[in-house]
PyMOL Python script that loads the backbone (N, CA, C, O; Angstrom):
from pymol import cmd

cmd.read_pdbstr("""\
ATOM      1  N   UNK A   1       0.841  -1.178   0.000  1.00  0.00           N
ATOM      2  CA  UNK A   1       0.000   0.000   0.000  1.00  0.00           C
ATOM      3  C   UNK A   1       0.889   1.246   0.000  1.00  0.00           C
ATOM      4  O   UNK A   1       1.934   1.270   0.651  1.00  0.00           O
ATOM      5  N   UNK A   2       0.582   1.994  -0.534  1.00  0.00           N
ATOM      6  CA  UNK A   2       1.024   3.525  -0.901  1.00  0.00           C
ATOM      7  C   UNK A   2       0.769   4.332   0.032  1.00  0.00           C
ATOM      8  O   UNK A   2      -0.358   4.325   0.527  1.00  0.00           O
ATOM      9  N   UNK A   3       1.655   5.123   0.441  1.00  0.00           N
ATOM     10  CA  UNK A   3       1.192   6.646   1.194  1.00  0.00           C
ATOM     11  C   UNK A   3       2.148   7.640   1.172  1.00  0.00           C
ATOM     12  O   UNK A   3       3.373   7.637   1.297  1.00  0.00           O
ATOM     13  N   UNK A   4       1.261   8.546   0.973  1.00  0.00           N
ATOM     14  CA  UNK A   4       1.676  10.216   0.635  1.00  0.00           C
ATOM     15  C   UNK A   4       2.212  11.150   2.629  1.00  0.00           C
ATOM     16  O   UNK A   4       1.547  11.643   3.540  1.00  0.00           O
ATOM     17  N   UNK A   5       3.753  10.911   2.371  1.00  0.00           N
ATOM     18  CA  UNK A   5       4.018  11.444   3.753  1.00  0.00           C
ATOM     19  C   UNK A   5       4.342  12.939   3.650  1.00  0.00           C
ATOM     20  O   UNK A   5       5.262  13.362   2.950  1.00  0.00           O
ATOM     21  N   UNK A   6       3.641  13.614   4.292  1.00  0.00           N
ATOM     22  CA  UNK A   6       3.954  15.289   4.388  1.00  0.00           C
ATOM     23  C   UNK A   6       4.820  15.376   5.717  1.00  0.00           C
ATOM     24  O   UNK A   6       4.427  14.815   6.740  1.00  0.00           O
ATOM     25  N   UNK A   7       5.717  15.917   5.688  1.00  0.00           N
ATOM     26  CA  UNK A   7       6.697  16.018   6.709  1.00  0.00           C
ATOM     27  C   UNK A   7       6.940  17.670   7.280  1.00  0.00           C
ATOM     28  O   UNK A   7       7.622  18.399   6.560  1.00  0.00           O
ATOM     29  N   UNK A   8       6.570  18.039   8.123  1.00  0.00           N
ATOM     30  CA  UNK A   8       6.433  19.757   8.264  1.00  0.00           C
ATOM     31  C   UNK A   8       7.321  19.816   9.350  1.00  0.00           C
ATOM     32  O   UNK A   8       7.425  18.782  10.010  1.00  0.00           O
ATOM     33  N   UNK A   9       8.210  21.123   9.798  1.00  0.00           N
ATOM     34  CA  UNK A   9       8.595  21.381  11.271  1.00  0.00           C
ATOM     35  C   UNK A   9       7.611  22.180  11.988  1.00  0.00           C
ATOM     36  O   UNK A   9       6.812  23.009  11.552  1.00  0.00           O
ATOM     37  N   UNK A  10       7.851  21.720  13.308  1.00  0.00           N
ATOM     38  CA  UNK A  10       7.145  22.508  14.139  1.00  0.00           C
ATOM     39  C   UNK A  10       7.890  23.453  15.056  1.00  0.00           C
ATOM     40  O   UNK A  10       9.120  23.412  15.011  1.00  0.00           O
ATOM     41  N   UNK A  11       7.111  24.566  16.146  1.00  0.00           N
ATOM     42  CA  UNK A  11       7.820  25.310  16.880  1.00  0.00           C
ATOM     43  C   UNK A  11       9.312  24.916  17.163  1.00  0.00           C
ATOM     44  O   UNK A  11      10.354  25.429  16.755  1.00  0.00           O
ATOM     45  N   UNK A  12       9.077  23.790  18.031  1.00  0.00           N
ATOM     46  CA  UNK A  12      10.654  23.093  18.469  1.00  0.00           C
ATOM     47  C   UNK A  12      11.470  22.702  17.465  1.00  0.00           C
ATOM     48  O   UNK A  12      12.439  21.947  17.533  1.00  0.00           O
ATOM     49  N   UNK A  13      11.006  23.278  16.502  1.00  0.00           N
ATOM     50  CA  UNK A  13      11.863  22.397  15.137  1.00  0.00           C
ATOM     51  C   UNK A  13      11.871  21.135  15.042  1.00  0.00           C
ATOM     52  O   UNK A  13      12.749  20.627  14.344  1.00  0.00           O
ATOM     53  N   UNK A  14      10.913  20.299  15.705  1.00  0.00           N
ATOM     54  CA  UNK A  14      10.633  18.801  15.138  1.00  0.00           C
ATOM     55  C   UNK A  14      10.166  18.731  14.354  1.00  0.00           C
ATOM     56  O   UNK A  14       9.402  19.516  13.793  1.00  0.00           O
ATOM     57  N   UNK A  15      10.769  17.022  13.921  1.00  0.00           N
ATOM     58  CA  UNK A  15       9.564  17.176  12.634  1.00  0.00           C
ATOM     59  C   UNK A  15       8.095  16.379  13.023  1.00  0.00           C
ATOM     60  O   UNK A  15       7.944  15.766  14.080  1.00  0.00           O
ATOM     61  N   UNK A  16       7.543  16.446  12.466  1.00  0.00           N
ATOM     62  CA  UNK A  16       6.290  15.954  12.350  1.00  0.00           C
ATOM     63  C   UNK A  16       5.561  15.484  11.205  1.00  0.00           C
ATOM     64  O   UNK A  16       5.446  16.197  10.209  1.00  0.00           O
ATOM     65  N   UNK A  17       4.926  14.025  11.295  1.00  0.00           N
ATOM     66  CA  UNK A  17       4.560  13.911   9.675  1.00  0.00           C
ATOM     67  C   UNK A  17       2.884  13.449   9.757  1.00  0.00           C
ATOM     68  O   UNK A  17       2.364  12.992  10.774  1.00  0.00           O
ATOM     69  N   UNK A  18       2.269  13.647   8.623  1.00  0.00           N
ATOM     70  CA  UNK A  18       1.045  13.658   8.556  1.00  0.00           C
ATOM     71  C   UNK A  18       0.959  12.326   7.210  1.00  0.00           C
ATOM     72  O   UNK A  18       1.720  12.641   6.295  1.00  0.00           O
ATOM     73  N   UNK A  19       0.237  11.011   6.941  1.00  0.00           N
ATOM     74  CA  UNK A  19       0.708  10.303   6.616  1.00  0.00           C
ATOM     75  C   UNK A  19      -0.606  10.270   5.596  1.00  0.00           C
ATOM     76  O   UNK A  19      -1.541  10.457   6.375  1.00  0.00           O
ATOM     77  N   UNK A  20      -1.117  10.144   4.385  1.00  0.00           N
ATOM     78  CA  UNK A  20      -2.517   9.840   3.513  1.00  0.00           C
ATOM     79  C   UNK A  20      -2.332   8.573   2.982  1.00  0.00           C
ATOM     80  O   UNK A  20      -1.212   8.286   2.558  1.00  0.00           O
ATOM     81  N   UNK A  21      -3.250   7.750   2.929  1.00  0.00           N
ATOM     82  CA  UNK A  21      -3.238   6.266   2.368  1.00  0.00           C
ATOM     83  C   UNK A  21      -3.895   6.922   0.521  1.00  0.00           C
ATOM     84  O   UNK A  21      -4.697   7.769   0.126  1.00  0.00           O
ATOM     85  N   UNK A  22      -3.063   6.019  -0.040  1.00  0.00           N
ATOM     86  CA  UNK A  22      -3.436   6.044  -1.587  1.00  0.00           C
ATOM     87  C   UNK A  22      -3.812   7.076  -2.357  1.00  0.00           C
ATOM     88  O   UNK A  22      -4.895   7.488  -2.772  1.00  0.00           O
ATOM     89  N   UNK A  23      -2.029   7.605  -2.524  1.00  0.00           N
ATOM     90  CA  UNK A  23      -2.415   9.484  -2.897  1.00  0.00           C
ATOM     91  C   UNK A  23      -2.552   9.062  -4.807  1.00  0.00           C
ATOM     92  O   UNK A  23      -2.050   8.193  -5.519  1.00  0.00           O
ATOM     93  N   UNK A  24      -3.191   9.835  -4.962  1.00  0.00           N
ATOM     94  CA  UNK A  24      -3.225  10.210  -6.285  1.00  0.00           C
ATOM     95  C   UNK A  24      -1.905  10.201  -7.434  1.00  0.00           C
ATOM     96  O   UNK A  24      -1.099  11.128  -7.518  1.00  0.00           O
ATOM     97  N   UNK A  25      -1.869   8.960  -8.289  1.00  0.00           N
ATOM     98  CA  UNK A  25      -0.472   9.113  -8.731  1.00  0.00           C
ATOM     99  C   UNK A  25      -1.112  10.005 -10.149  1.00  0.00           C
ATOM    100  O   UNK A  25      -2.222  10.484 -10.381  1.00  0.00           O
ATOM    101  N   UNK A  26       0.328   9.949 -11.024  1.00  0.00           N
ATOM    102  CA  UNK A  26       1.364  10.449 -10.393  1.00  0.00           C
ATOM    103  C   UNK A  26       0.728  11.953  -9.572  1.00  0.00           C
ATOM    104  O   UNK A  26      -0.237  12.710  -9.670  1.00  0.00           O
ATOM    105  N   UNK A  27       2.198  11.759  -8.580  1.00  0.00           N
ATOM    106  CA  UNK A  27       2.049  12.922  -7.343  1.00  0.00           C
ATOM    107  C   UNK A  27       2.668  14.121  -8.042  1.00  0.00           C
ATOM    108  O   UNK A  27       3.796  14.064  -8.531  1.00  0.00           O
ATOM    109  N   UNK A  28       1.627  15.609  -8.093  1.00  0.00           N
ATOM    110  CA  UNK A  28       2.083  16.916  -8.473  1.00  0.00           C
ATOM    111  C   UNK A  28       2.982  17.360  -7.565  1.00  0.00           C
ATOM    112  O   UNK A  28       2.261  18.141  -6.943  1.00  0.00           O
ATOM    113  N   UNK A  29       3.960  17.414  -7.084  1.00  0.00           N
ATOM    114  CA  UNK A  29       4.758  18.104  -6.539  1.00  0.00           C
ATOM    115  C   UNK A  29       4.139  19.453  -6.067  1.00  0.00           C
ATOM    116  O   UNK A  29       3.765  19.605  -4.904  1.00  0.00           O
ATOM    117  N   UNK A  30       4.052  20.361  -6.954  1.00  0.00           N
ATOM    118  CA  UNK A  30       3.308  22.044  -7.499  1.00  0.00           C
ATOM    119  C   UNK A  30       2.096  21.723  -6.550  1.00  0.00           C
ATOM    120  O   UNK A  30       2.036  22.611  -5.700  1.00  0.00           O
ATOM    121  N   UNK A  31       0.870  20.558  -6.339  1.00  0.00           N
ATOM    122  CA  UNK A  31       0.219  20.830  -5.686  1.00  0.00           C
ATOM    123  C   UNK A  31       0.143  20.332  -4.065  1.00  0.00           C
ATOM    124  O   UNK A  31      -0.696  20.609  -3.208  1.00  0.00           O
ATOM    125  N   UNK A  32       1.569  19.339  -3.979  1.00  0.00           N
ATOM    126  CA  UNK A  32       0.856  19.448  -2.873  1.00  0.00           C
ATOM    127  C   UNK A  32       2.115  19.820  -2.105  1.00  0.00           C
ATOM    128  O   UNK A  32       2.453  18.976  -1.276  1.00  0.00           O
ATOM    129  N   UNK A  33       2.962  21.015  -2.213  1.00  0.00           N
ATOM    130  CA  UNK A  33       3.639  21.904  -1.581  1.00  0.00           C
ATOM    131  C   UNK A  33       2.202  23.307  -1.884  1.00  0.00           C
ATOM    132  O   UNK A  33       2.261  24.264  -1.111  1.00  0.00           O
ATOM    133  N   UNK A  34       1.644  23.313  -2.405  1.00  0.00           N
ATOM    134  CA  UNK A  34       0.708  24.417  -1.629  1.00  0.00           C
ATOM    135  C   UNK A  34      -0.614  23.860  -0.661  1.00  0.00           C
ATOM    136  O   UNK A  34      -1.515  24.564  -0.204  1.00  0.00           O
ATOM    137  N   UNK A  35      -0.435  22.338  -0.494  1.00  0.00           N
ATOM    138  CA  UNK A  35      -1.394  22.014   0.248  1.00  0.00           C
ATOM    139  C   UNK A  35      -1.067  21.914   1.832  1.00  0.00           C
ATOM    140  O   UNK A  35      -1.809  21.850   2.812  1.00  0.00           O
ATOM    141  N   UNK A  36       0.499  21.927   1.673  1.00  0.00           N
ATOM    142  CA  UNK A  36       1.480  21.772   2.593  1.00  0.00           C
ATOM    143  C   UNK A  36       1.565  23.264   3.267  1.00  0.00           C
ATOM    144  O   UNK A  36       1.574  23.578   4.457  1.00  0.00           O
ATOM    145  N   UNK A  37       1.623  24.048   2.121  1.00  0.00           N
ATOM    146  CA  UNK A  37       0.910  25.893   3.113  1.00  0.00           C
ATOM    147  C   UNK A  37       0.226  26.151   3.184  1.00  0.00           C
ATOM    148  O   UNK A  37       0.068  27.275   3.661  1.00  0.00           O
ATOM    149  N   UNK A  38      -1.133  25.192   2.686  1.00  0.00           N
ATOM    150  CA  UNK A  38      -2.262  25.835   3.236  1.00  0.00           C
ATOM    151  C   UNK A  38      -2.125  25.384   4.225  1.00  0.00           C
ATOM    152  O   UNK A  38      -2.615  26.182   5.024  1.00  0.00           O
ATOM    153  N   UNK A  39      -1.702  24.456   4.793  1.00  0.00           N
ATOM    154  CA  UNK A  39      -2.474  23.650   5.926  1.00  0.00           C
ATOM    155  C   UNK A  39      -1.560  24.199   6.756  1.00  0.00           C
ATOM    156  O   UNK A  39      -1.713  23.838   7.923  1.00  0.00           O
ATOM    157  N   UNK A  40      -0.557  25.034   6.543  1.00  0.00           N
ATOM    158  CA  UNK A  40       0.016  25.840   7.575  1.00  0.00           C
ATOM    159  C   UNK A  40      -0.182  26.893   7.797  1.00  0.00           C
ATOM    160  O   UNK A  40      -0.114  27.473   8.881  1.00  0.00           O
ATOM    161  N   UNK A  41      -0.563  27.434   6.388  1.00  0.00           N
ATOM    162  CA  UNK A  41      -1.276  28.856   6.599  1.00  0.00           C
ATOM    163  C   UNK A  41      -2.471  28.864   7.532  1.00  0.00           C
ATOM    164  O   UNK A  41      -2.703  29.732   8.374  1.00  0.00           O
ATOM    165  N   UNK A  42      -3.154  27.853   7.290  1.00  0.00           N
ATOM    166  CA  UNK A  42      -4.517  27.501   8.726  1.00  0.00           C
ATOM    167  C   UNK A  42      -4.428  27.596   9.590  1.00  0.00           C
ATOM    168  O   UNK A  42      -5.148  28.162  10.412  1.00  0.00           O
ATOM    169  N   UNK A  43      -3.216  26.905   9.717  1.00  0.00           N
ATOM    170  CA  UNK A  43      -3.175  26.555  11.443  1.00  0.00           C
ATOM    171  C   UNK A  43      -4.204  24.765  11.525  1.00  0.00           C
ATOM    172  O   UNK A  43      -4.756  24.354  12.546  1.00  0.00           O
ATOM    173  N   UNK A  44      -4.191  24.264  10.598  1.00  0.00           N
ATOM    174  CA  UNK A  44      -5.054  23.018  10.564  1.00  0.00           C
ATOM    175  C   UNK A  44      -4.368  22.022  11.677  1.00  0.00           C
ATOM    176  O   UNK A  44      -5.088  21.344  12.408  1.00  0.00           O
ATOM    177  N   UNK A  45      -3.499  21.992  11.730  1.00  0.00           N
ATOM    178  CA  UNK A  45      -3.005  21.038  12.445  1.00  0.00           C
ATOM    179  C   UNK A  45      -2.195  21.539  13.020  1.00  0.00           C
ATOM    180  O   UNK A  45      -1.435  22.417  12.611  1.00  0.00           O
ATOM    181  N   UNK A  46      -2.266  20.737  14.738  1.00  0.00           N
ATOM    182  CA  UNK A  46      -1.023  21.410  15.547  1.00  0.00           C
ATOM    183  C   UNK A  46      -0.230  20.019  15.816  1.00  0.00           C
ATOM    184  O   UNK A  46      -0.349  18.968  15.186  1.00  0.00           O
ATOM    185  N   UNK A  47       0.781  20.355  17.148  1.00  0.00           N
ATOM    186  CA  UNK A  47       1.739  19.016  17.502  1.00  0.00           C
ATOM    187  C   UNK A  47       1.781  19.357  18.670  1.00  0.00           C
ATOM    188  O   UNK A  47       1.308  20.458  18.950  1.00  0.00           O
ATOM    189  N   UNK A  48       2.576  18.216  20.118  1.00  0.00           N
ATOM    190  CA  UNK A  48       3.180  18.671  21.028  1.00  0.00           C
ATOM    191  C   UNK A  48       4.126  19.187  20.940  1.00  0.00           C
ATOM    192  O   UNK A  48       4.866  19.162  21.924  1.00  0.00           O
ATOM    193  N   UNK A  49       4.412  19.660  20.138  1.00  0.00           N
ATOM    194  CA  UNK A  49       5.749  20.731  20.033  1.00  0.00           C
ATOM    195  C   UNK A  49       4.940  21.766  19.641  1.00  0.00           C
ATOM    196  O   UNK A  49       5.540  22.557  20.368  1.00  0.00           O
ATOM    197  N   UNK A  50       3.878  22.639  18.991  1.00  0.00           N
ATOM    198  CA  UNK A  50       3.685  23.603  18.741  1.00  0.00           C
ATOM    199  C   UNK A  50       2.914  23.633  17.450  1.00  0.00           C
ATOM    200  O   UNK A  50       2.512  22.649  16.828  1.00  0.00           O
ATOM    201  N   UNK A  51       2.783  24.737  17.174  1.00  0.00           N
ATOM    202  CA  UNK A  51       2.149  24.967  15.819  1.00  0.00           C
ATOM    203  C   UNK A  51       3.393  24.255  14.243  1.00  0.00           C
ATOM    204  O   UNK A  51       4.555  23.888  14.412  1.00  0.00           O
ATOM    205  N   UNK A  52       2.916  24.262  13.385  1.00  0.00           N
ATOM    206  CA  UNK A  52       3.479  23.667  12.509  1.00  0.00           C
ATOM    207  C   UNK A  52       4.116  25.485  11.833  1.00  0.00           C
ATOM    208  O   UNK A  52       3.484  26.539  11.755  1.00  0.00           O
ATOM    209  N   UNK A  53       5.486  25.190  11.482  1.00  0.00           N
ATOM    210  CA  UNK A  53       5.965  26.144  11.214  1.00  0.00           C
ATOM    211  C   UNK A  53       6.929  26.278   9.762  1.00  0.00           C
ATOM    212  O   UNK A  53       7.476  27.255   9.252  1.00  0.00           O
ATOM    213  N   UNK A  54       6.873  25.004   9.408  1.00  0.00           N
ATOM    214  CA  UNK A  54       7.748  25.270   8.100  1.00  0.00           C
ATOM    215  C   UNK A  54       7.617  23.625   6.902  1.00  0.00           C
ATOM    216  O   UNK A  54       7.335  22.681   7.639  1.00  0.00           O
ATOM    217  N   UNK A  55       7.706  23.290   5.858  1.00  0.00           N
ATOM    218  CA  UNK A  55       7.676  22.297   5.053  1.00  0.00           C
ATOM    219  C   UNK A  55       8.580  21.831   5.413  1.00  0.00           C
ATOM    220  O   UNK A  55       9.295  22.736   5.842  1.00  0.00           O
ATOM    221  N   UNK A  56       9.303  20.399   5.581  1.00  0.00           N
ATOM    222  CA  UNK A  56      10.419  19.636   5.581  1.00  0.00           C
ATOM    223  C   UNK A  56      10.612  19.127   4.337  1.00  0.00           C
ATOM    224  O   UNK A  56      11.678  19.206   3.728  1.00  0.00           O
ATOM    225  N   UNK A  57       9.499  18.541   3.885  1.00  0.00           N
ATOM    226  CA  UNK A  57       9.748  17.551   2.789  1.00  0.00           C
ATOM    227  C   UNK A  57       8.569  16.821   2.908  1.00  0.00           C
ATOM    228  O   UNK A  57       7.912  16.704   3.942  1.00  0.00           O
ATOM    229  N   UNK A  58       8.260  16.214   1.561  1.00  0.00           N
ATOM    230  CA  UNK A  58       7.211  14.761   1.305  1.00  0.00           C
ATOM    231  C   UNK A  58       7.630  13.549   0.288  1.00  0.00           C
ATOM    232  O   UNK A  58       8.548  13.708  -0.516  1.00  0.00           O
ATOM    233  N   UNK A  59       7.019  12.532   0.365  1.00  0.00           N
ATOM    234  CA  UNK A  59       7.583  11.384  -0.082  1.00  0.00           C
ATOM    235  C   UNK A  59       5.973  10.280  -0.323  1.00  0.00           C
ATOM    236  O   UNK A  59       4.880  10.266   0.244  1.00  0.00           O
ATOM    237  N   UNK A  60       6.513   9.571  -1.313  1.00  0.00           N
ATOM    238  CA  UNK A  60       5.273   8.413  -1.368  1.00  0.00           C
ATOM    239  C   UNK A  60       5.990   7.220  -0.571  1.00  0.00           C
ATOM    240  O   UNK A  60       7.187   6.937  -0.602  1.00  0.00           O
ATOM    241  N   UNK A  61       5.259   6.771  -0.057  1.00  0.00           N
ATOM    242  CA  UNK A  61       6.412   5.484   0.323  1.00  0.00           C
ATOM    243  C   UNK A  61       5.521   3.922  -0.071  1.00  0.00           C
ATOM    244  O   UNK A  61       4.361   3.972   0.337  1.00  0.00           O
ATOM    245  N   UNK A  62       5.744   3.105  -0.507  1.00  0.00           N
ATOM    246  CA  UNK A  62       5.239   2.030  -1.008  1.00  0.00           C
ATOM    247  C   UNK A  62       5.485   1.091   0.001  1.00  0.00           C
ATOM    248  O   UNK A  62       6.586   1.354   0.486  1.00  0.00           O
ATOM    249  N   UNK A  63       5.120   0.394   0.391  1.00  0.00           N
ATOM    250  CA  UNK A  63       5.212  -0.629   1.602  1.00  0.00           C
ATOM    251  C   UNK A  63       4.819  -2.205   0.900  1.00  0.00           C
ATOM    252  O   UNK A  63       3.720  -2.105   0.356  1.00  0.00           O
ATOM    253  N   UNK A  64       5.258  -3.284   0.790  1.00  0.00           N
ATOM    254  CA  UNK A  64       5.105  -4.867   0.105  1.00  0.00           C
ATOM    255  C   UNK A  64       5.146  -5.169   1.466  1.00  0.00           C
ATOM    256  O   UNK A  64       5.567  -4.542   2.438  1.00  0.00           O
ATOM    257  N   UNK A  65       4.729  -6.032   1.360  1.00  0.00           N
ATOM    258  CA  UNK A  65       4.223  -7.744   2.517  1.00  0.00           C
ATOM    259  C   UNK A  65       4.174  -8.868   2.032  1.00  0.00           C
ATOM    260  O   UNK A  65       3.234  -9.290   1.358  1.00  0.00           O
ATOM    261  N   UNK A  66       5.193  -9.488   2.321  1.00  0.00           N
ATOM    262  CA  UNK A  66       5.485 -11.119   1.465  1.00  0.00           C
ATOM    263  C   UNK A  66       4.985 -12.447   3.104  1.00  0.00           C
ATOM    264  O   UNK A  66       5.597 -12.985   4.026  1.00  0.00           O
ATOM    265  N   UNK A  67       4.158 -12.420   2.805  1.00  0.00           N
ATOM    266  CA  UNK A  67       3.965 -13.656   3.691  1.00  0.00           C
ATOM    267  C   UNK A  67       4.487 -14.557   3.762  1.00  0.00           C
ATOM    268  O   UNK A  67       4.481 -14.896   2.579  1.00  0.00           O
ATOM    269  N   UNK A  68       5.176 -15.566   4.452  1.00  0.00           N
ATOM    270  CA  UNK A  68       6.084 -16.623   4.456  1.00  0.00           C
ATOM    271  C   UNK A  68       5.546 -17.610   5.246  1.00  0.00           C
ATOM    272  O   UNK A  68       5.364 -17.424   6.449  1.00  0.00           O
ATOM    273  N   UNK A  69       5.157 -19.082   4.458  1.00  0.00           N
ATOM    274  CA  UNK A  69       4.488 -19.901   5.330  1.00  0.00           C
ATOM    275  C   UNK A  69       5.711 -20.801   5.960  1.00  0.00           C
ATOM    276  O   UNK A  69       6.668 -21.264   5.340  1.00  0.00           O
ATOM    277  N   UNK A  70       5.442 -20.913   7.251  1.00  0.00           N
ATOM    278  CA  UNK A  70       6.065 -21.543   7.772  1.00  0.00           C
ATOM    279  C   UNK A  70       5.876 -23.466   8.286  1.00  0.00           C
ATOM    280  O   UNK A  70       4.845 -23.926   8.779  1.00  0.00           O
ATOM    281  N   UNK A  71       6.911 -24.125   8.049  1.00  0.00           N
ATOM    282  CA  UNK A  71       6.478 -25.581   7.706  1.00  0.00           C
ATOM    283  C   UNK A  71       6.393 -26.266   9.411  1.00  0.00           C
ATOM    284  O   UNK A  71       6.073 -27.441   9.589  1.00  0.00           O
TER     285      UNK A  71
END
""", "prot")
cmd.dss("prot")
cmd.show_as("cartoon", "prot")
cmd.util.cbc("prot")
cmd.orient("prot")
């Protein structure tokens, strides 16, 4: 399974990530670094560290699961 990780800093300069199951391929870059300021421009989401204060980075990450039967 696929997921779209938004990675933002917060006050303390941690990071913090916000994780979406089954983003929309291919991923616009262009849109979702402005979805990444809106949602900071909001104030949509906070952390125990603080308000969210800056983009880090985002990533899709693909995850496989190979089951292995055991005899």
């Amino acid at each position: 399974m696929k997921k779209l990780e938004l990675k933002f800093l917060n006050e303390d300069d941690k990071t913090v990530t916000y994780s979406l199951e089954e983003p929309v391929e291919p991923v616009d870059p262009a849109a979702v670094g402005a979805a990444m300021d809106e949602i900071i421009l909001q104030n949509a989401f906070t952390s125990s560290g603080g308000d969210l204060v800056s983009r880090k980075s985002a990533r899709v990450v693909d995850r496989n699961v190979v089951e292995i039967e055991l005899p």
